[in-house]
DOTIDO-997140 format. One line per 5 residues: their letters; for each residue x, y negated, z of N, C-alpha, C, O. Coordinates in nm, 2 decimals, decimal comma, padded with zeros to 4 digits, always signed. Example, Ala and Ser with C-alpha at 12.3 -4.5 7.8 and 13.67 -1.06 7.14 Angstrom:
BEGIN
as> +01,32 +00,57 +00,78 +01,23 +00,45 +00,78 +01,32 +00,33 +00,78 +01,42 +00,33 +00,85; +01,28 +00,22 +00,71 +01,37 +00,11 +00,71 +01,29 +00,00 +00,79 +01,34 -00,11 +00,80 $
# end
This chain:
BEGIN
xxxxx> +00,81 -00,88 -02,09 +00,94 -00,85 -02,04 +01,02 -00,77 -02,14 +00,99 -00,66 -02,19; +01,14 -00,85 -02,18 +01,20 -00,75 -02,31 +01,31 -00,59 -02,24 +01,38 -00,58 -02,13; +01,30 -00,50 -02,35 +01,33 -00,40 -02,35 +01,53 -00,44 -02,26 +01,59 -00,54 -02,30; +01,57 -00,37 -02,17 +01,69 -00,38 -02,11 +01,73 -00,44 -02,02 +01,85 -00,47 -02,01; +01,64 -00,45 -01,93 +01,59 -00,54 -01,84 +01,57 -00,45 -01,71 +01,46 -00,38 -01,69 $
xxxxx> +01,70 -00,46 -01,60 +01,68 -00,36 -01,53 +01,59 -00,38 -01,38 +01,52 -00,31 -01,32; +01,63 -00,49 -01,35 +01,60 -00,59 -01,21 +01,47 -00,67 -01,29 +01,46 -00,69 -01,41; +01,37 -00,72 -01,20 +01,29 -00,85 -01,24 +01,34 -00,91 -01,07 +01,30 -00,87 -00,96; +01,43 -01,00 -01,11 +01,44 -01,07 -00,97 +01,36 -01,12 -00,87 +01,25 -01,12 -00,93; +01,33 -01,18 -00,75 +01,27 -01,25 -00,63 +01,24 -01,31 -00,73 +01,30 -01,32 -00,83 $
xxxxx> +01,07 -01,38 -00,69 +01,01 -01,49 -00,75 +01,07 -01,54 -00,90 +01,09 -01,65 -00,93; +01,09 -01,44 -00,98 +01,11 -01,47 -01,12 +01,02 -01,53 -01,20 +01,07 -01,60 -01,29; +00,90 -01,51 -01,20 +00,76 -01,56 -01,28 +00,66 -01,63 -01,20 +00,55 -01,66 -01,24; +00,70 -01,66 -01,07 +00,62 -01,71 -00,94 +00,55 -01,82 -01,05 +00,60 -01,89 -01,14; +00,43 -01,79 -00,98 +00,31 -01,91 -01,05 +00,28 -01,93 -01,19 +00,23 -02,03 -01,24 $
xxxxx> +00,32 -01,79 -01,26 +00,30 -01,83 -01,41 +00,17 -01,75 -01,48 +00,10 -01,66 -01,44; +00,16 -01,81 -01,58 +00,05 -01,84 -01,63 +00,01 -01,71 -01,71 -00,07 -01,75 -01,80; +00,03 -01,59 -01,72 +00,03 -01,46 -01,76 -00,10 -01,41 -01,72 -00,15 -01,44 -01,61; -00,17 -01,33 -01,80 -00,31 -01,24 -01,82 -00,28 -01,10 -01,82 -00,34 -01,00 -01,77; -00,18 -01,11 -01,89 -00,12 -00,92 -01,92 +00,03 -00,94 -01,90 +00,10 -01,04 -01,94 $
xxxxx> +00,07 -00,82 -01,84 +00,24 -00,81 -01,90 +00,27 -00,66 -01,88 +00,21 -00,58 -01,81; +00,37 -00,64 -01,94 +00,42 -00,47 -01,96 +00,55 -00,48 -01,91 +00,64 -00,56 -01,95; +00,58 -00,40 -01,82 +00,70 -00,38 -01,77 +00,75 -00,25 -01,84 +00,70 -00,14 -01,83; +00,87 -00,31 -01,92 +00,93 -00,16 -01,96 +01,00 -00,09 -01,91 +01,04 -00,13 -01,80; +01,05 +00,07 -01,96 +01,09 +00,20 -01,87 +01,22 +00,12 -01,85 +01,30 +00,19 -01,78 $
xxxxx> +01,26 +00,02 -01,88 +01,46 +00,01 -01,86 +01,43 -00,06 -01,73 +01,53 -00,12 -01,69; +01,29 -00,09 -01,62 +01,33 -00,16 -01,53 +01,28 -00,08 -01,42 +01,17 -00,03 -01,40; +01,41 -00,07 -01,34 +01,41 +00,00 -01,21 +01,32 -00,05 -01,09 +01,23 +00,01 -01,03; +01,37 -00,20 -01,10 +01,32 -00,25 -00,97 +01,26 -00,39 -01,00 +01,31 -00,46 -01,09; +01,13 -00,46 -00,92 +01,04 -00,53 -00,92 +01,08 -00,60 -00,76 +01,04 -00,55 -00,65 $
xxxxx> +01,17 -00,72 -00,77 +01,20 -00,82 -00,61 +01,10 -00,84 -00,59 +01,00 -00,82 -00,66; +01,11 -00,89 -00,48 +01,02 -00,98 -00,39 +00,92 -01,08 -00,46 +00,98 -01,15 -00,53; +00,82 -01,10 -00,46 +00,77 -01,21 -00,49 +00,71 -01,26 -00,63 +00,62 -01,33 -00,68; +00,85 -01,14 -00,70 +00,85 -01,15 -00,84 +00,73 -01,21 -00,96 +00,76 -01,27 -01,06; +00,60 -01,18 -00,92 +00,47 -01,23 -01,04 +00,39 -01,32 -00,90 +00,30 -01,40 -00,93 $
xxxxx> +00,44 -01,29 -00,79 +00,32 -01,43 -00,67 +00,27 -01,52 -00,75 +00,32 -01,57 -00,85; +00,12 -01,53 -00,69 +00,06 -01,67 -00,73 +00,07 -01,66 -00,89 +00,09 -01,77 -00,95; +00,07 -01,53 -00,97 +00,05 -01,59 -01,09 -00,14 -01,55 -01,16 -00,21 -01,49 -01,24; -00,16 -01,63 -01,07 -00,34 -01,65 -01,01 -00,43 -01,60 -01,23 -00,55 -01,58 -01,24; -00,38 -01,59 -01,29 -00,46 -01,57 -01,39 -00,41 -01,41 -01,45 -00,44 -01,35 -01,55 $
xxxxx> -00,33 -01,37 -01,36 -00,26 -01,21 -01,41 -00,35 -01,13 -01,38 -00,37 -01,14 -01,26; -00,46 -00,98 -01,46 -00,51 -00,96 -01,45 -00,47 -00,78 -01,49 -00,55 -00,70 -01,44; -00,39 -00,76 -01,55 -00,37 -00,64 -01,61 -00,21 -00,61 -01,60 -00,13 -00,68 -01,65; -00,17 -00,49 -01,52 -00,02 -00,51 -01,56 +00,00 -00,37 -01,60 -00,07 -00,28 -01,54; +00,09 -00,31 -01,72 +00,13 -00,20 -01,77 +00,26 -00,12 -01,70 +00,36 -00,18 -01,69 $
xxxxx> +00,25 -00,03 -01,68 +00,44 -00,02 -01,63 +00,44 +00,10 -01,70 +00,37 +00,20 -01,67; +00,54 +00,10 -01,79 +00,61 +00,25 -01,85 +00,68 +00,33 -01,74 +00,69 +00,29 -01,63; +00,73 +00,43 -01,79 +00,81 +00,54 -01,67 +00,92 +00,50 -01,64 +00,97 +00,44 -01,74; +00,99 +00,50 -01,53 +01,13 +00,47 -01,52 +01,14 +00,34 -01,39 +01,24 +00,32 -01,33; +01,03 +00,29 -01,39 +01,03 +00,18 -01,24 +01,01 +00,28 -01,13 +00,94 +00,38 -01,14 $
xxxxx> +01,10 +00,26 -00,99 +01,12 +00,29 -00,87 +01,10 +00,22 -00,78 +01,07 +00,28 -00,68; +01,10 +00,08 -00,77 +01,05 +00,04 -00,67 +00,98 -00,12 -00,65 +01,06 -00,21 -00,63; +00,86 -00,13 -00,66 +00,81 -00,27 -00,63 +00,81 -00,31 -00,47 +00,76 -00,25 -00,38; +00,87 -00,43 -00,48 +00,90 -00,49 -00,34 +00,76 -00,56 -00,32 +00,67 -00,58 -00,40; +00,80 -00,61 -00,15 +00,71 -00,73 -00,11 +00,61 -00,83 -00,17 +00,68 -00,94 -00,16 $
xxxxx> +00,49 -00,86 -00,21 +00,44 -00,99 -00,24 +00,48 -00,98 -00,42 +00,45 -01,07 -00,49; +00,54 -00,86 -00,45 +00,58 -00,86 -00,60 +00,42 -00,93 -00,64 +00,43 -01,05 -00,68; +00,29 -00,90 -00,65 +00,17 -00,90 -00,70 +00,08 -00,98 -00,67 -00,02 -01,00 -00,73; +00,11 -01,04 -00,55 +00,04 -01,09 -00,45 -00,03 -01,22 -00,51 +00,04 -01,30 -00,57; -00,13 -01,23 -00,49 -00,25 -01,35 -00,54 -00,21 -01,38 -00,65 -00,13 -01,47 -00,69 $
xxxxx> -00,29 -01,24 -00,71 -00,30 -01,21 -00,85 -00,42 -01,15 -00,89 -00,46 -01,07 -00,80; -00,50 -01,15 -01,00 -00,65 -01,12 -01,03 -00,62 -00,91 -01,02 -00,73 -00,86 -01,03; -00,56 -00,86 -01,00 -00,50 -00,71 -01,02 -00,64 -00,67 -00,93 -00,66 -00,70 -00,82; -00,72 -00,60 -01,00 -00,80 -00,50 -00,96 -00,77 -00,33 -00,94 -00,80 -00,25 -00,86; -00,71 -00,33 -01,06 -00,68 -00,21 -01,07 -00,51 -00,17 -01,10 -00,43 -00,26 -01,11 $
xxxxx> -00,47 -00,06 -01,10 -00,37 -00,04 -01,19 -00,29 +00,11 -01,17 -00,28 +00,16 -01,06; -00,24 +00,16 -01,28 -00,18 +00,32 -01,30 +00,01 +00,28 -01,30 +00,08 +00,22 -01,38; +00,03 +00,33 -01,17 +00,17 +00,33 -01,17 +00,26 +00,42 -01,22 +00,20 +00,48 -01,31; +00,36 +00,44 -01,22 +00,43 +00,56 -01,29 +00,46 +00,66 -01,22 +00,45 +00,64 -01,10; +00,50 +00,76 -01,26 +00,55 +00,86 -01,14 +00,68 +00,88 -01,11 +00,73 +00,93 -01,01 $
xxxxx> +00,75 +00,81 -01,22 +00,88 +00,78 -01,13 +00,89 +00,64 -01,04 +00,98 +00,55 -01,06; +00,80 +00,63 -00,93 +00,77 +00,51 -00,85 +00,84 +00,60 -00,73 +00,86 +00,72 -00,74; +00,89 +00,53 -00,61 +00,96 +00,59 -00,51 +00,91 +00,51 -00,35 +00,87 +00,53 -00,24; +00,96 +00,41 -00,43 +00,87 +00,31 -00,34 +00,79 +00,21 -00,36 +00,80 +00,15 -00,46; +00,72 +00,18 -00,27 +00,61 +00,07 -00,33 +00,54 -00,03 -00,23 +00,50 +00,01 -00,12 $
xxxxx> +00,53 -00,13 -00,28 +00,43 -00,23 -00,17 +00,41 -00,36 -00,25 +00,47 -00,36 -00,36; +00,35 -00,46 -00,21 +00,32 -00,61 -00,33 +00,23 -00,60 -00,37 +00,21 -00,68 -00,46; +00,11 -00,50 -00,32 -00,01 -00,58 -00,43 -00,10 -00,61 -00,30 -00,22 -00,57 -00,29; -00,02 -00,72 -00,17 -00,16 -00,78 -00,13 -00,23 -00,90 -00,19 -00,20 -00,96 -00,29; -00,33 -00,92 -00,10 -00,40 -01,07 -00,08 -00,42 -01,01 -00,29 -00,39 -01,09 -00,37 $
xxxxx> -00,48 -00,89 -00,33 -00,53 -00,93 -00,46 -00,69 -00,84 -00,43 -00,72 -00,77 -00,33; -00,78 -00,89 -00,58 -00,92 -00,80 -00,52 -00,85 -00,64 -00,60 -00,90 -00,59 -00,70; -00,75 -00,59 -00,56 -00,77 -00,45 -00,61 -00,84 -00,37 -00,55 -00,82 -00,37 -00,43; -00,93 -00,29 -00,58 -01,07 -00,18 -00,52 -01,01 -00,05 -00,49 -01,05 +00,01 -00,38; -00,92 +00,01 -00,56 -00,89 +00,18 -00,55 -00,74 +00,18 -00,62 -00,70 +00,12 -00,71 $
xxxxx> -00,67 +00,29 -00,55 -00,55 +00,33 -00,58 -00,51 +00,48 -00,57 -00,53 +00,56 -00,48; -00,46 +00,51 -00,70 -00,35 +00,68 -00,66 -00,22 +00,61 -00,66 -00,17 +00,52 -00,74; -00,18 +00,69 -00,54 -00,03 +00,64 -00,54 +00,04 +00,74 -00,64 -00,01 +00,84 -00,61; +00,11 +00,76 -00,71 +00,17 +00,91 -00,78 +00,26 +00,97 -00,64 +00,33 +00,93 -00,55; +00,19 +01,10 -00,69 +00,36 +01,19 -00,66 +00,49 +01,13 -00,69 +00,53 +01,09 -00,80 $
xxxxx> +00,54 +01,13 -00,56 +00,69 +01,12 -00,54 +00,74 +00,99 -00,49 +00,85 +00,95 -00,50; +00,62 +00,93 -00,44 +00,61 +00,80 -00,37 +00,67 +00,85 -00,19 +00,61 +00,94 -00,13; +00,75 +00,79 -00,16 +00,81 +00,88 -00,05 +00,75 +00,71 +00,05 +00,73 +00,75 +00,17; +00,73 +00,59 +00,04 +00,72 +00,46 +00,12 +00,58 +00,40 +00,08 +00,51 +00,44 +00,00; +00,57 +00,33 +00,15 +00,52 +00,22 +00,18 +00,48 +00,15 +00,22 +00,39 +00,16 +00,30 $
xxxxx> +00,55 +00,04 +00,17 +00,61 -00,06 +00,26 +00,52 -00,16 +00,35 +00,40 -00,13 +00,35; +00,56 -00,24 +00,40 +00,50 -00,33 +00,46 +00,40 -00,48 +00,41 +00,44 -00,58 +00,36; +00,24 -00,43 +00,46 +00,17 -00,53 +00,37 +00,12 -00,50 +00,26 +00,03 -00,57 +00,21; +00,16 -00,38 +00,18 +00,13 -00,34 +00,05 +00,01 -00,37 -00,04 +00,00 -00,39 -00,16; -00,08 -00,35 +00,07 -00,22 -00,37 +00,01 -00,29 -00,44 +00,10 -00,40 -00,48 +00,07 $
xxxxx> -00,26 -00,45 +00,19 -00,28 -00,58 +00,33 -00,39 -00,70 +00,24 -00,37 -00,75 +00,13; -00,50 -00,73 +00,31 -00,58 -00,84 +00,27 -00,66 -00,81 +00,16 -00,72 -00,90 +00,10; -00,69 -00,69 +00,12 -00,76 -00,67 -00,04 -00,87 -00,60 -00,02 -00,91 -00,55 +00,09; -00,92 -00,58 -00,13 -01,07 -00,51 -00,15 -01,07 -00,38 -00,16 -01,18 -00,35 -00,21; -01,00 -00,28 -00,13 -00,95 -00,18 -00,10 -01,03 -00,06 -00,06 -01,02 -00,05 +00,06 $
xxxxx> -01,09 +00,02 -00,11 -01,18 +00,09 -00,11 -01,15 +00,23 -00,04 -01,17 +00,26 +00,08; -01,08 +00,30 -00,17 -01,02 +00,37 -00,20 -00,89 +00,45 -00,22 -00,85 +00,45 -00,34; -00,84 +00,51 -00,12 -00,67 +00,51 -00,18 -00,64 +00,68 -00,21 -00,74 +00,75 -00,17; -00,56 +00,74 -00,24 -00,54 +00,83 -00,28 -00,35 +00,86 -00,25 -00,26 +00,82 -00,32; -00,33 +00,94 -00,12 -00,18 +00,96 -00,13 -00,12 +01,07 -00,17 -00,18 +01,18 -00,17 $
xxxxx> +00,00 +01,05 -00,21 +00,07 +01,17 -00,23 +00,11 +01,22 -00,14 +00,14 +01,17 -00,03; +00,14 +01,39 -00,19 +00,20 +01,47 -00,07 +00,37 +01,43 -00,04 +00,42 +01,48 +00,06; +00,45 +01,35 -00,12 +00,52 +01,31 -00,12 +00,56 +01,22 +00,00 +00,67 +01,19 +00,03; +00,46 +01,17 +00,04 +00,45 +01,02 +00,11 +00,52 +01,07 +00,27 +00,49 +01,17 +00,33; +00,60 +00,96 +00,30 +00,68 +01,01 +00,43 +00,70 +00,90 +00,56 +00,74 +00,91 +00,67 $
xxxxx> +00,64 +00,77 +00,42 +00,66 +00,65 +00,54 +00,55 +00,54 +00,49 +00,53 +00,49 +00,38; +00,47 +00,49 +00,64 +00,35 +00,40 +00,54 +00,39 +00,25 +00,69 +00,37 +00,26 +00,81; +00,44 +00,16 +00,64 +00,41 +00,06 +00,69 +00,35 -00,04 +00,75 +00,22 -00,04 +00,75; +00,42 -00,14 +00,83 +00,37 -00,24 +00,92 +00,28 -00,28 +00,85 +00,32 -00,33 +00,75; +00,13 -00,29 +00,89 +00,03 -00,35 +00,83 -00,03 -00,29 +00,64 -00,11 -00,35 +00,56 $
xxxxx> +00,04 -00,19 +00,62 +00,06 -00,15 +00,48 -00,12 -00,17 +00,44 -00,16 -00,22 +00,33; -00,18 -00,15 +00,50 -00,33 -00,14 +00,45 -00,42 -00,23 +00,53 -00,55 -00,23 +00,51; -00,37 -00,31 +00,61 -00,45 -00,33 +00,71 -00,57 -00,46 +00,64 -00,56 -00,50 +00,52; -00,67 -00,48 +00,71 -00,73 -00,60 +00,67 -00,81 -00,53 +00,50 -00,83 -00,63 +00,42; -00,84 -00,44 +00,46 -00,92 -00,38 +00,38 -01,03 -00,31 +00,44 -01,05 -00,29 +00,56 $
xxxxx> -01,15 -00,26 +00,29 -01,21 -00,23 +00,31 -01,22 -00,04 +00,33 -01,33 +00,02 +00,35; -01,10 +00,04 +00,30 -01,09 +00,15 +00,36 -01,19 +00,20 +00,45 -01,19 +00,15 +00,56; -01,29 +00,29 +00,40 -01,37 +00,41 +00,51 -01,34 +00,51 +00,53 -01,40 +00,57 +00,62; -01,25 +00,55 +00,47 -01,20 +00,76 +00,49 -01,05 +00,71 +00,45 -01,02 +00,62 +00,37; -00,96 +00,80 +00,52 -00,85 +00,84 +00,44 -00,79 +00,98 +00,53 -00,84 +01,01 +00,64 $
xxxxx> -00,66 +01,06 +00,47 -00,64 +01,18 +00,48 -00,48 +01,14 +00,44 -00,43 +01,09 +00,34; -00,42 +01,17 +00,55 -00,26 +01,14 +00,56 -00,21 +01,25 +00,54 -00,25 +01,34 +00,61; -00,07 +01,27 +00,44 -00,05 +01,44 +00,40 +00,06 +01,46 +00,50 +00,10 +01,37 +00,57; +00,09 +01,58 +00,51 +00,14 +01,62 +00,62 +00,28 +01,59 +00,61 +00,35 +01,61 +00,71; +00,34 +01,55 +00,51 +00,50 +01,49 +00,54 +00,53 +01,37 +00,56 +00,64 +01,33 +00,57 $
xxxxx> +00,37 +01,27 +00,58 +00,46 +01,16 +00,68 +00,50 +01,17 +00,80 +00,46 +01,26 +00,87; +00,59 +01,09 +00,82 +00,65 +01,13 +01,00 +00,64 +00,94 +01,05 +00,70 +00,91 +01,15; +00,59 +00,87 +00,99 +00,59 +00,75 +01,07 +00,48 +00,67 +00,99 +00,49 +00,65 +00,87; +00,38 +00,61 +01,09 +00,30 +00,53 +01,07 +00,34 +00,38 +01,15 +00,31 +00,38 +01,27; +00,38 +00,27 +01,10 +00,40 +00,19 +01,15 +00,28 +00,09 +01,24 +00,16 +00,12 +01,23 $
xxxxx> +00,32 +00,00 +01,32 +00,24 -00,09 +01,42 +00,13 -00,17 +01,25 +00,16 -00,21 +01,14; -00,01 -00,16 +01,34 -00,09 -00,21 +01,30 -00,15 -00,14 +01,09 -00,22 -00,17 +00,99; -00,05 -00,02 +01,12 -00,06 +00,05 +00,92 -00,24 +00,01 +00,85 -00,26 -00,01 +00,73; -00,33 +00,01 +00,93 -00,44 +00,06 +00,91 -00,55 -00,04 +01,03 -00,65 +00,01 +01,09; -00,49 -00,17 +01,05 -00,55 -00,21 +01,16 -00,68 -00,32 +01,07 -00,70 -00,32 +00,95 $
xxxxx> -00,75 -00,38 +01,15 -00,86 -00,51 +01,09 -00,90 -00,42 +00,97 -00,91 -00,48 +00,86; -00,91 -00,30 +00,99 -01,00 -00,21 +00,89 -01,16 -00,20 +00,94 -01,21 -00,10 +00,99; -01,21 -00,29 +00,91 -01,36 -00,26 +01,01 -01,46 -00,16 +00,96 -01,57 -00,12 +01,00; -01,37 -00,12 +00,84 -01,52 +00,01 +00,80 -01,44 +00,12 +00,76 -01,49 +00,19 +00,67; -01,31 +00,14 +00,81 -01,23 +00,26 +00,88 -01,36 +00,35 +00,94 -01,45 +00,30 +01,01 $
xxxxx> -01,36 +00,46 +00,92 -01,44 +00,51 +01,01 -01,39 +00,66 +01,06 -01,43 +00,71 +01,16; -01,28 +00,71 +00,97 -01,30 +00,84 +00,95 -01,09 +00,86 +00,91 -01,05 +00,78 +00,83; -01,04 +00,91 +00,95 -00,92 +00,97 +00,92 -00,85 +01,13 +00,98 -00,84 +01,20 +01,07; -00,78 +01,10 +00,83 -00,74 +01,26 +00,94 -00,60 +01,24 +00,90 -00,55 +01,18 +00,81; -00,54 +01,33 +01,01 -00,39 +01,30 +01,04 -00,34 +01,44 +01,00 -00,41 +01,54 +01,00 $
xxxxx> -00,21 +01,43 +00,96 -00,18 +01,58 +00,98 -00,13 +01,65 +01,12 -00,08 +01,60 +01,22; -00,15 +01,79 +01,08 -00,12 +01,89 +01,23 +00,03 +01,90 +01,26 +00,04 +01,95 +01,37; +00,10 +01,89 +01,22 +00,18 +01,81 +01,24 +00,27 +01,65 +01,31 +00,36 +01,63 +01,38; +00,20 +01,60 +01,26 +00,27 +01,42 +01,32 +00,24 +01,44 +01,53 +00,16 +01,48 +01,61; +00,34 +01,39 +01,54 +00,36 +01,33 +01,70 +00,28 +01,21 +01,72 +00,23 +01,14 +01,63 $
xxxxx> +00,26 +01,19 +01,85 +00,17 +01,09 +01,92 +00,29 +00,99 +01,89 +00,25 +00,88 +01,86; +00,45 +01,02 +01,91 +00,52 +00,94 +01,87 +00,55 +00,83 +01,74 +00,62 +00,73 +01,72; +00,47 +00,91 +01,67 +00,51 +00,91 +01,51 +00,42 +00,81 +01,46 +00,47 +00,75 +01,36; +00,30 +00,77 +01,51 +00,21 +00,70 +01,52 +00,21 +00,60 +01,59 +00,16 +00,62 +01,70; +00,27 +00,48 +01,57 +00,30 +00,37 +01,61 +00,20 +00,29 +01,67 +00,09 +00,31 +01,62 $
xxxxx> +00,22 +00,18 +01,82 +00,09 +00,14 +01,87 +00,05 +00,07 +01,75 +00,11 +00,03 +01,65; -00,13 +00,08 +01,80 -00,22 -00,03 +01,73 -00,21 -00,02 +01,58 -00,23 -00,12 +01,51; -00,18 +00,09 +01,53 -00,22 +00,16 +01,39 -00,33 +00,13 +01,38 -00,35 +00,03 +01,30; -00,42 +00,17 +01,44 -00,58 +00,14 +01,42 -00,65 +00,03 +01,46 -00,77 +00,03 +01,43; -00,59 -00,09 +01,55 -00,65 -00,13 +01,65 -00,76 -00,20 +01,50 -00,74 -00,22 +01,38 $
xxxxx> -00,88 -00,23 +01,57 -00,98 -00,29 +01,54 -01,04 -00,23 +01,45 -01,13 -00,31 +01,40; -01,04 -00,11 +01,39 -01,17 -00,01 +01,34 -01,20 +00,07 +01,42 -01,15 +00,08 +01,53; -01,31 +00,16 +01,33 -01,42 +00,25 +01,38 -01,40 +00,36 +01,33 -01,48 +00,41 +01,25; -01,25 +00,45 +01,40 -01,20 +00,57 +01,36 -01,23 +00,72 +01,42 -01,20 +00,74 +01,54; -01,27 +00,79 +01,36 -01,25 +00,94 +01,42 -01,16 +00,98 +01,40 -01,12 +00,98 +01,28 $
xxxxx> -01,10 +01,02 +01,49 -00,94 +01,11 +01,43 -00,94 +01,27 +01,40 -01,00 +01,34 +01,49; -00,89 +01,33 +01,33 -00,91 +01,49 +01,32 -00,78 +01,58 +01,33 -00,71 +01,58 +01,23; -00,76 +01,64 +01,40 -00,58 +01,65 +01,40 -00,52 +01,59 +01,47 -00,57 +01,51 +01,54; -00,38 +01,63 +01,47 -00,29 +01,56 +01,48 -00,26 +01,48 +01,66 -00,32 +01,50 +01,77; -00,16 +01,41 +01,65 -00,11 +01,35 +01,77 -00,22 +01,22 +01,81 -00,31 +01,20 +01,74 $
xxxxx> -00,20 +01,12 +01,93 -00,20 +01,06 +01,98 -00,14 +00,93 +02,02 -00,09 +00,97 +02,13; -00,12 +00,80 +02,01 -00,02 +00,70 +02,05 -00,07 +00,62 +02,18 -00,16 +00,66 +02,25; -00,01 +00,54 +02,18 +00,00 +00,44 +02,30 -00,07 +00,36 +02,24 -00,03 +00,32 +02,13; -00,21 +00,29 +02,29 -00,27 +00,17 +02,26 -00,34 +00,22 +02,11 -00,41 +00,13 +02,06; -00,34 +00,32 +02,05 -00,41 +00,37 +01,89 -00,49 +00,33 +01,87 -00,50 +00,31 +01,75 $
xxxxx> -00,60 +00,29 +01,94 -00,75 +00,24 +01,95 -00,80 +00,11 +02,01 -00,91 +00,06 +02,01; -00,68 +00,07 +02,05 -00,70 -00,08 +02,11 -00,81 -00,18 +02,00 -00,82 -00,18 +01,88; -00,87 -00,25 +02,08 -00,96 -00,33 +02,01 -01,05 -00,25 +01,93 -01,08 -00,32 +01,83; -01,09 -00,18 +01,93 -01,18 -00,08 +01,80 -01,33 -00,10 +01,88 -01,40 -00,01 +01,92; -01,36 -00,21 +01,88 -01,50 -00,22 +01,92 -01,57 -00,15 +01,92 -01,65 -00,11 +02,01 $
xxxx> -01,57 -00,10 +01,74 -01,71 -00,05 +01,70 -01,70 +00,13 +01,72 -01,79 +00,22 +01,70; -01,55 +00,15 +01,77 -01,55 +00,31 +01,82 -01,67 +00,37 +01,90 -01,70 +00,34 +02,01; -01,73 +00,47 +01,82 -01,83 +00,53 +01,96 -01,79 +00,67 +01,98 -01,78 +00,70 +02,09; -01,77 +00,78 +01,88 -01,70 +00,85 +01,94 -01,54 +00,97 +01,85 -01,47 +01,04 +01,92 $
# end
């Protein structure tokens, strides 16, 4: 991607044939769709200065890994890939919907920055533990759902029963520590015992 390059538009590279690519600091924003299906993409670089990767930007792409920048603000697009573990940087205030939905997902790491986590943002991973910092105020429907080896979270002392959207968890095996209560939170959680 050459240097001055502020936007990478909706499905701009959809299905191409890329192994590595570097996103330079002149680009703000990453559309929708933007690298989809570019099934042999394996490594991506981002210099400082990107703020926000949209939707499916990554999605069914070899991306196991990857170091974002810290001037990231918002973020979501890397489902349906095998990525294993993530730090989000400080100053990540979103994320979005689907983000990491469908993946090999181990591991995540949030910032205390983080204020909004999305419809299904994680759902359908391999997540066992995670620790939500105390300035989110909204967990969307389903954020953390078809997590089956969920086992363990903690919320902050802080968040409302409100703030936690139904069926955040439905279908893992969560302990909750902290924090509020929702409507339906546990629905389907088979493997809950206590």
């Amino acid at each position: 991607i050459p240097e001055g390059i502020e936007k990478i538009p909706g499905y701009a590279f959809h299905n191409c044939g890329f192994t590595k690519i570097r996103i330079p600091g002149t680009v703000r924003e990453i559309g929708n769709g933007a690298f989809t299906d570019c099934k042999n993409l394996e490594e991506v670089e981002f210099e400082e200065g990107l703020e926000s990767i949209e939707g499916f930007a990554f999605s069914k792409t070899k991306i196991k890994s990857v170091k974002l920048p810290s001037t990231l603000k918002m973020l979501s697009g890397f489902n349906s890939t095998p990525m294993e573990s993530i730090e989000i940087p400080e100053g990540v205030t979103e994320i979005k919907a689907g983000a990491f939905s469908t993946t090999n997902l181990r591991q995540v790491k949030f910032p205390k920055s983080l204020e909004f986590i999305g419809h299904r943002a994680f759902s359908n991973t391999r997540i066992e533990k995670i620790e939500i910092p105390e300035n989110v105020y909204w967990m969307d429907n389903g954020a953390f759902s078809k997590c089956a080896e969920l086992k363990e979270i903690k919320l902050p002392g802080r968040i409302e029963y409100r703030q936690v959207t139904r069926r955040s968890f439905t279908g893992t095996n969560v302990i909750v520590e902290d924090g509020g209560l929702g409507f339906g939170l546990f629905e389907d959680c088979v493997k809950l015992e206590k």
